[in-house]
Z-matrix of the N, CA and C atoms (Angstrom, degrees):
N
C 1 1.457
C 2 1.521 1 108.99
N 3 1.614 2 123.66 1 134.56
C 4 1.372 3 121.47 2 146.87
C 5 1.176 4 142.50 3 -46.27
N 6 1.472 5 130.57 4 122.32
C 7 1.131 6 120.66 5 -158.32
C 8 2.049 7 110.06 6 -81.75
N 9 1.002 8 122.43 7 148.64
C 10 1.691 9 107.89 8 -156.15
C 11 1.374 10 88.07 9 -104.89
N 12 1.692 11 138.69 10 118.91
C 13 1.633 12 136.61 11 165.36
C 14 1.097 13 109.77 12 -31.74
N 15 0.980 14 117.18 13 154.89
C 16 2.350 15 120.77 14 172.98
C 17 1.735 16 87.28 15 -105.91
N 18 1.336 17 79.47 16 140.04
C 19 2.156 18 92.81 17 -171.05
C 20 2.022 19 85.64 18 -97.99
N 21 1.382 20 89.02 19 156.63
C 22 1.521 21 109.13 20 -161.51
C 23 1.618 22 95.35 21 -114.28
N 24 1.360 23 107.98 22 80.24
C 25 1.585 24 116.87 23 176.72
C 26 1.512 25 116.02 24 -44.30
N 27 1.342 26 124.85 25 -52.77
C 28 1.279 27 129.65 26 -148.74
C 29 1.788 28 93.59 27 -94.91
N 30 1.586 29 112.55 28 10.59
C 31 1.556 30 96.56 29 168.17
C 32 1.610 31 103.82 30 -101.46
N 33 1.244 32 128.75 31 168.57
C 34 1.494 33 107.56 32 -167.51
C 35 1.833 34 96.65 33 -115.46
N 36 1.451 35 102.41 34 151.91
C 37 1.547 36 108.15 35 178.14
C 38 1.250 37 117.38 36 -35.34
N 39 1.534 38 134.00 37 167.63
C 40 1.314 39 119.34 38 144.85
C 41 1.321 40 107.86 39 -98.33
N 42 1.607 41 100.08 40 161.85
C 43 2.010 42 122.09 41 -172.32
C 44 1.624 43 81.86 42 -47.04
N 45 1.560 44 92.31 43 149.40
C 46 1.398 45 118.17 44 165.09
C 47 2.246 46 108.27 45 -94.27
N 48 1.604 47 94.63 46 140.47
C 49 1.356 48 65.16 47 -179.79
C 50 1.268 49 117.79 48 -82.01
N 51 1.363 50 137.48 49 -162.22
C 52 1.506 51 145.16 50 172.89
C 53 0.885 52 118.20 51 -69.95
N 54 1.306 53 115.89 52 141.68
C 55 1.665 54 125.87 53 -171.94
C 56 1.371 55 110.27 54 -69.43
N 57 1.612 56 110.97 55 -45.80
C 58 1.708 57 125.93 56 177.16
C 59 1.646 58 100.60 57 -160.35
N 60 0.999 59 95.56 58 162.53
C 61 1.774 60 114.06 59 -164.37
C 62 1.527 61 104.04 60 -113.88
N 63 1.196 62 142.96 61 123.09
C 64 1.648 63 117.66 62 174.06
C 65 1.766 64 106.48 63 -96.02
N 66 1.153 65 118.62 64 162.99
C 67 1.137 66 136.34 65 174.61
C 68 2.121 67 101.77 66 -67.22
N 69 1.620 68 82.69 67 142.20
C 70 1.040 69 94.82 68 -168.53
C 71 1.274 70 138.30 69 -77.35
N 72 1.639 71 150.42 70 112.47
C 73 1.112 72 133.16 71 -160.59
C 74 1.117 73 141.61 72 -73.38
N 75 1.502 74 136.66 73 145.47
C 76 1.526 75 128.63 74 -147.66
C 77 1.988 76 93.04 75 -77.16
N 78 1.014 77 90.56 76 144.09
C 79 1.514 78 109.52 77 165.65
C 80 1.929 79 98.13 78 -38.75
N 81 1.370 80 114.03 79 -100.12
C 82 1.263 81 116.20 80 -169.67
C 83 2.025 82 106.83 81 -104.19
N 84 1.327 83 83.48 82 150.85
C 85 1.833 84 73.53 83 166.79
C 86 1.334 85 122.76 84 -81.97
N 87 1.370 86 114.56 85 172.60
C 88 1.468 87 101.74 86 -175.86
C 89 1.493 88 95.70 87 -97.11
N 90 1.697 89 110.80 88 168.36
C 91 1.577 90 117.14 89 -146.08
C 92 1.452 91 102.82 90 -89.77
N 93 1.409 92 124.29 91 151.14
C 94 1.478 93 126.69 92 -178.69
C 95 1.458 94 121.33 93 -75.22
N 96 1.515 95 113.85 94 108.13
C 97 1.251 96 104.73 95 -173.82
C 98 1.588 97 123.19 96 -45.47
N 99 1.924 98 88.27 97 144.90
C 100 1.821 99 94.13 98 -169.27
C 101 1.818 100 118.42 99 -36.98
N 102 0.819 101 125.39 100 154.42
C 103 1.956 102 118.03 101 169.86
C 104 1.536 103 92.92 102 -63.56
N 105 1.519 104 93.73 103 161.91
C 106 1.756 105 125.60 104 162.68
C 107 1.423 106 91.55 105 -49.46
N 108 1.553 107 101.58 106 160.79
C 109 1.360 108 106.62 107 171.44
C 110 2.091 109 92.91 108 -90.92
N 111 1.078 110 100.77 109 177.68
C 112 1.749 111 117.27 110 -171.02
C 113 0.982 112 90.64 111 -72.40
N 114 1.846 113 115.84 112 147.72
C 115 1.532 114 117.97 113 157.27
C 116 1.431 115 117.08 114 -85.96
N 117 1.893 116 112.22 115 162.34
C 118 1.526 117 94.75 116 177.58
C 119 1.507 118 107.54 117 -74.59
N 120 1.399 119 101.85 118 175.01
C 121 1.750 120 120.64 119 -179.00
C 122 1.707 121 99.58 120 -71.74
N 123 1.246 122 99.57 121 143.87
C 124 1.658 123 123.67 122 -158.99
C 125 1.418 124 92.89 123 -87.18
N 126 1.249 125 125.64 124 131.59
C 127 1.591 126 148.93 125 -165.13
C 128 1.328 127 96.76 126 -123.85
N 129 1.831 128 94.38 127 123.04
C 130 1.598 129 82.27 128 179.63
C 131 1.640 130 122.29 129 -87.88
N 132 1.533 131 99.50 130 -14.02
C 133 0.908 132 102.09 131 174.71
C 134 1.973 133 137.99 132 -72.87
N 135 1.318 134 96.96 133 -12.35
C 136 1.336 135 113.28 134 142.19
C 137 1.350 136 145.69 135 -101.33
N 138 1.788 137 97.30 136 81.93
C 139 1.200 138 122.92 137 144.60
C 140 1.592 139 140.04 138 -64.03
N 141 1.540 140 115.54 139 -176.26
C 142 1.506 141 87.21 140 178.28
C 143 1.690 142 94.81 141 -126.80
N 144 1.149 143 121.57 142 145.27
C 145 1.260 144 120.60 143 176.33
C 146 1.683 145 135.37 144 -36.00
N 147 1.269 146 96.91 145 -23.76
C 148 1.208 147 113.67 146 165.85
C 149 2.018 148 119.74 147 -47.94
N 150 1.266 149 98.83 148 -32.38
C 151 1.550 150 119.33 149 -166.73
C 152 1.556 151 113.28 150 -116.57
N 153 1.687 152 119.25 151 26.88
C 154 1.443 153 105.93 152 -161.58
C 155 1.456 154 118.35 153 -69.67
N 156 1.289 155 114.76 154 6.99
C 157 1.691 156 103.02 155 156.11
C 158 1.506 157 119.62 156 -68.71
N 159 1.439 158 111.30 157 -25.19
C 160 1.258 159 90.44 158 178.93
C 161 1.561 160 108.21 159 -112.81
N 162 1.273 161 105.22 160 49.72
C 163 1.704 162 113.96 161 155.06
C 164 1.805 163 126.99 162 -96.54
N 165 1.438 164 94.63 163 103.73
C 166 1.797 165 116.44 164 171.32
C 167 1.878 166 100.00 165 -31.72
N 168 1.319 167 119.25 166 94.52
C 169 1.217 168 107.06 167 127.72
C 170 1.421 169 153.58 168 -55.85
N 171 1.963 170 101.83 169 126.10
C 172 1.178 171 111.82 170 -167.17
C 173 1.013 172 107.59 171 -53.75
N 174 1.879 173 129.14 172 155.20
C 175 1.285 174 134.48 173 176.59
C 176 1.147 175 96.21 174 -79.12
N 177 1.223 176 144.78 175 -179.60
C 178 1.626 177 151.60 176 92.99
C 179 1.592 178 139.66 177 -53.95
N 180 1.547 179 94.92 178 90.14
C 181 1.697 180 104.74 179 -163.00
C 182 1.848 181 112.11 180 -35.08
């Protein structure tokens, strides 16, 4: 028969290594480009001919 080692409880395991490592994260993000500038305010009266039902007739001041 083999003789079986006696395990030494009171010494402690060594660290296991890591299962997986992730890649490392950037310090800061890079900055969000500035916004669009604003569009102008929607005129109803510019439509495109294509659609003249839905062209705003001018009043008569």
């Amino acid at each position: 028969m083999t003789e079986v080692p006696e395990i030494d409880v009171a010494t402690p395991a060594p660290p296991l290594p890591p299962l997986f490592t992730l890649p490392p994260v950037p310090a800061a993000a890079p900055a969000a480009p500035a916004p669009p500038p604003p569009l102008p305010a929607f005129e109803l009266t510019a439509v495109p001919l294509a659609y003249p039902w839905l062209a705003v007739p001018e009043l008569p001041v």
